[in-house]
N, C-alpha and C positions, 0 to 999 in steps of 0.2 A: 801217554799224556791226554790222549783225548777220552780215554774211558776216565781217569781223573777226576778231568774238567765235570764229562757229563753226570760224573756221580754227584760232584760237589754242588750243581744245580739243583739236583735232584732232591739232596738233603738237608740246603739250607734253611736254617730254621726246624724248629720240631712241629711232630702230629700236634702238640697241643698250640701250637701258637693256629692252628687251622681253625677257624671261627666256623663249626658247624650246626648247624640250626634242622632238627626234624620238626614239620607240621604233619598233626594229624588233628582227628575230631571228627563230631560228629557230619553225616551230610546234612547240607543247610546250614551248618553252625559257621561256616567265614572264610571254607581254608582259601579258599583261590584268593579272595581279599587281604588275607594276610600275606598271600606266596607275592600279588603283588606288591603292594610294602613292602615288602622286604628286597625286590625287585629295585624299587625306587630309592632305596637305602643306599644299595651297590652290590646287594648278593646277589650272587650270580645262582636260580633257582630249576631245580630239578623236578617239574611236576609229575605225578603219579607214578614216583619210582617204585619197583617193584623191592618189596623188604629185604630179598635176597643178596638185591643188588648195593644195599649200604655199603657194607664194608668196600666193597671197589670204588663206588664214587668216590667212597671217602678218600681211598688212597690215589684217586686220578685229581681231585682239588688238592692234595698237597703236594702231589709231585709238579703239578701245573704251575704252582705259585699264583703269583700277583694276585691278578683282581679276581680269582677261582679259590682264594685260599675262603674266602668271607662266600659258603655256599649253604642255599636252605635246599632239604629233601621232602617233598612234599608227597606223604603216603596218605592211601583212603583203601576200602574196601572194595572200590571196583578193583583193583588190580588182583588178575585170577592168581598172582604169590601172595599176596598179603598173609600175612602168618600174626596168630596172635601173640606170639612169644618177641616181641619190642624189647620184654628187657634182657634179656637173652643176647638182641640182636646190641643192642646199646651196651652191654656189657663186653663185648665184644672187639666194637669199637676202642672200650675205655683200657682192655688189654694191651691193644695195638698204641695207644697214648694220647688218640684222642680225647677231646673233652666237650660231648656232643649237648646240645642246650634241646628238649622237648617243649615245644607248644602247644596245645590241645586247646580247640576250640567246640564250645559246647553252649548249648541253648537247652531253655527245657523246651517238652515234648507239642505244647501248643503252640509256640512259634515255628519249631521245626515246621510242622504240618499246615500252618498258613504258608510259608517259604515255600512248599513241595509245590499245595493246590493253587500258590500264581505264578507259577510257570507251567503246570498243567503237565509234570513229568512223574512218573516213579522213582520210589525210593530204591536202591541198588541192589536192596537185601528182601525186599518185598514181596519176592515170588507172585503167588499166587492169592497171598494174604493180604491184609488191610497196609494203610499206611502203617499207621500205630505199630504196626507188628513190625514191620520191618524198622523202622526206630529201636522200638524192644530187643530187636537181635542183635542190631548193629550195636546198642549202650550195651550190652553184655560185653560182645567180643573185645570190645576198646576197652574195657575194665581195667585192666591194669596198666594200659598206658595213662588213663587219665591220672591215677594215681600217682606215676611216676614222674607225670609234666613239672619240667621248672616254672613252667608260666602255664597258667588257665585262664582260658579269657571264655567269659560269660557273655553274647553276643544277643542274648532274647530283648535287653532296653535297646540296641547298638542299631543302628543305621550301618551304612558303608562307611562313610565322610568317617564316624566316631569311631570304627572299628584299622579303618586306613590310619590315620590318625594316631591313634594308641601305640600302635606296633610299631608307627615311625620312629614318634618317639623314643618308645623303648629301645630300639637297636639301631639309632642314627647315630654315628661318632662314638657310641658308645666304647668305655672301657669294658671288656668283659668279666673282666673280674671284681668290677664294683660291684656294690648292692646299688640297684635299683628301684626306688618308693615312688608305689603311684598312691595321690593321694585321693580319695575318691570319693565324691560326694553324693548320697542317694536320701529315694524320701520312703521312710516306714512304709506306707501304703501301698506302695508298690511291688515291696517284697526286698528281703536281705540279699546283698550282693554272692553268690555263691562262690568267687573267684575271692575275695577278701581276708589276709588272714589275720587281721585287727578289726572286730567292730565295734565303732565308738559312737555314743549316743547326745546329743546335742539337744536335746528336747526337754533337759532343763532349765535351756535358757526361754524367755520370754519373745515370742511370736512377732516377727515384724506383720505380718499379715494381719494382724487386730490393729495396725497402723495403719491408720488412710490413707496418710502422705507415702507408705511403705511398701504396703501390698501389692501394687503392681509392677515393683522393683526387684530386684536379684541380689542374694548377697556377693556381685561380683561389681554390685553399684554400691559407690561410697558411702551413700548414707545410709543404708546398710549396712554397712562392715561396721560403719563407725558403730551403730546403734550396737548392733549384735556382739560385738566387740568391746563394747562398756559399759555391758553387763557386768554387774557381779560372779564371780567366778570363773570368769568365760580366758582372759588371757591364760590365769594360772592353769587351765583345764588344760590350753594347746602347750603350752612350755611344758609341763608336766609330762607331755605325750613326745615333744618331742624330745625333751631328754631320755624318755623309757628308749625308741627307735633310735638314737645315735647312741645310745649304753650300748645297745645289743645289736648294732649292726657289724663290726668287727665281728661276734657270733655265728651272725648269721653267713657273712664270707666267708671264716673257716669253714663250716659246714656246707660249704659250695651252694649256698642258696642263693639267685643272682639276682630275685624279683621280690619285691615287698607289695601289698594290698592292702594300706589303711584306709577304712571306710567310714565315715562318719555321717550319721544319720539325723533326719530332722524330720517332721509327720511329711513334706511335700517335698523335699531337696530343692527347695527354690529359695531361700533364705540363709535359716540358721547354718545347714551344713554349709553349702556353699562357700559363706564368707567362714567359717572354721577351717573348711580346707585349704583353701587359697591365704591364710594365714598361716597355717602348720606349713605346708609345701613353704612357702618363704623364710622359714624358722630356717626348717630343714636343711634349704637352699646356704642360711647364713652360715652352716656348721660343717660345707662342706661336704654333704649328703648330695646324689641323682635323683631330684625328689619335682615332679612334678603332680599337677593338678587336673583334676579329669572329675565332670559334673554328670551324673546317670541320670539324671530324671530330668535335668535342667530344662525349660522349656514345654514340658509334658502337661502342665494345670496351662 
């Protein structure tokens, strides 16, 4: 009776009901930031596991249950196991019936290298060579994990607050197996969002910034939206879009995609995107979609 009992503990519930989350990424790109969010979430986080050691954690949060079932694995390159065969390792996983979710966080190389030189440390992989080099070695070896990330998050616009923030939201309460829509607003000039896998262009509508009463406002201020918003073609632009993303989100969950990046563009992300996104995110919102709103440049003019 008693071996029984303690199996039947052991095996309530299945591997896939076990909410596992691996971070990696580049150094400098956010991971401790995102280990904690997800810390503040409820998972229970395992920093600088050594790759080897996946599959065991994995199978000690689900034997453990409760609040260990929702556990993030946070890998980097200092670890002397680190191996570059991830999928390998995640495949592995997915035999035993896991259903592990990849984060990869990444910056380009000129942020990286400001991040390095104001703390006044080396980079992990850096030997003897330059910063740059050791950047160079480490975005090789990650290669095909970035590839294989369910979520990429691009951290070079991102502060702490905005990168804390994001990741909450994405996996606070969340169902896992919804789709996920960040909608996300940036300004041309600053450069395309690299994590984005819709780019939508907003720069046909007419400029609040050539408005006096306008220009020093946000399109997250009313009379902004209103303007930007009764434009000509400007409603039909967001219904359009969001009927495209609620067609094809069922799609997107069967093929176990769990994260969406629409990004919509304006010359500054102070206006036109702005008030685009935080109207699509609300469409979205109406039809039953996990669709929030997240502004990149906001603030930045």
């Amino acid at each position: 009776m008693v071996s029984d009992t303690s199996e039947a503990v052991i095996t309530e519930g299945t591997r896939a009901d076990t909410d596992l989350v691996i971070v990696t990424g580049l150094s400098g790109g956010g991971r401790s930031t995102v280990a904690r969010a997800l810390e503040n979430v409820g998972y229970y986080v395992v920093d600088n596991l050594p790759q080897t050691l996946l599959i065991e954690m994995a199978e000690l949060a689900y034997a453990a249950g409760g609040t260990a079932r929702r556990t993030a694995m946070v890998l980097d390159v200092r670890s002397r196991a680190f191996s570059t065969d991830l999928t390998g390792a995640v495949k592995a996983l997915r035999d035993r019936g896991f259903h592990p979710r990849i984060v990869f966080v990444d910056a380009d190389d000129k942020t990286l290298i400001r991040r390095f030189e104001s703390v006044r440390r080396a980079h992990p992989l850096q030997g003897d060579g330059r910063l740059s080099d050791g950047i160079a070695a480490e975005r090789d070896l990650l290669l095909d994990a970035r590839e294989q990330a369910d979520v990429l998050i691009d951290t070079t616009h991102m502060n702490v607050n905005q990168l804390r923030s994001r990741v909450e939201e994405m996996f606070a309460g969340e169902d896992a197996r919804r789709l996920k829509v960040t909608a996300l607003s940036f300004g041309f000039k600053y450069g395309l969002p690299p994590d984005a896998d819709f780019v939508l262009d907003a720069r046909f509508l007419p400029n609040p910034y050539w408005v006096p009463e306008l220009k020093e406002l946000t399109g997250r201020d009313e009379d902004v939206s209103k303007y930007v918003l009764g434009q000509h073609g400007a409603r039909t632009f967001v219904e359009t879009y969001a009927r495209l993303i609620n067609a094809t989100a069922p799609g997107f969950e069967r093929e176990g995609k769990r994260y969406l990046t629409v990004a919509v563009g304006c010359t500054g992300g102070k206006h036109r995107s702005v008030a685009i996104v935080e109207e699509l995110a609300r469409r979205l919102r109406e039809v039953r979609l996990s669709a929030t709103a997240q502004h990149r440049d906001l603030g930045r003019e």
